[in-house]
C-alpha positions, 0 to 999 in steps of 0.5 A, a space after each residue: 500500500 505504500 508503493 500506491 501512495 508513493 506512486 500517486 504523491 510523486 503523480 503531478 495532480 492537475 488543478 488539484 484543491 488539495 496536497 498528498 504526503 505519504 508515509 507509514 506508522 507502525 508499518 501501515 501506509 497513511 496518506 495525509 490529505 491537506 485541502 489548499 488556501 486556494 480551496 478554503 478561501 473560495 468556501 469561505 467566499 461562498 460562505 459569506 453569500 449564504 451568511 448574508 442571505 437570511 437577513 436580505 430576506 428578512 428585509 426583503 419581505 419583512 417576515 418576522 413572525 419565525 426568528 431564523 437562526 443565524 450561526 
């Protein structure tokens, strides 16, 4: 499993959003997988749309009746 691992982090990874490194412990392979900068600004960026989304339908229809959570 190890020779896998090796294999696909020496691969070049085209457009990935992530990094792989491979290594083993306690003579078991283990891939770590670590989501980029790129990858999390851009969910960050799509968050704050939806964050701002409930409080420009409550201003939008002036709907108060139901509180909605905000978190």
């Amino acid at each position: 499993m190890l020779v896998d691992a090796a294999k696909w982090t020496r691969e070049d990874q085209v457009n990935a959003s992530f990094e792989m490194e491979a290594s083993s412990m306690n003579a078991d392979a283990v891939v770590t997988i670590t989501k980029t900068r790129k990858w999390f600004e851009e969910r960050q960026r799509r968050f704050l749309t939806y964050k701002v989304e409930p409080n420009r339908l409550r201003r939008r229809y002036q709907y108060d009746e139901k509180r909605v959570r905000l978190e």
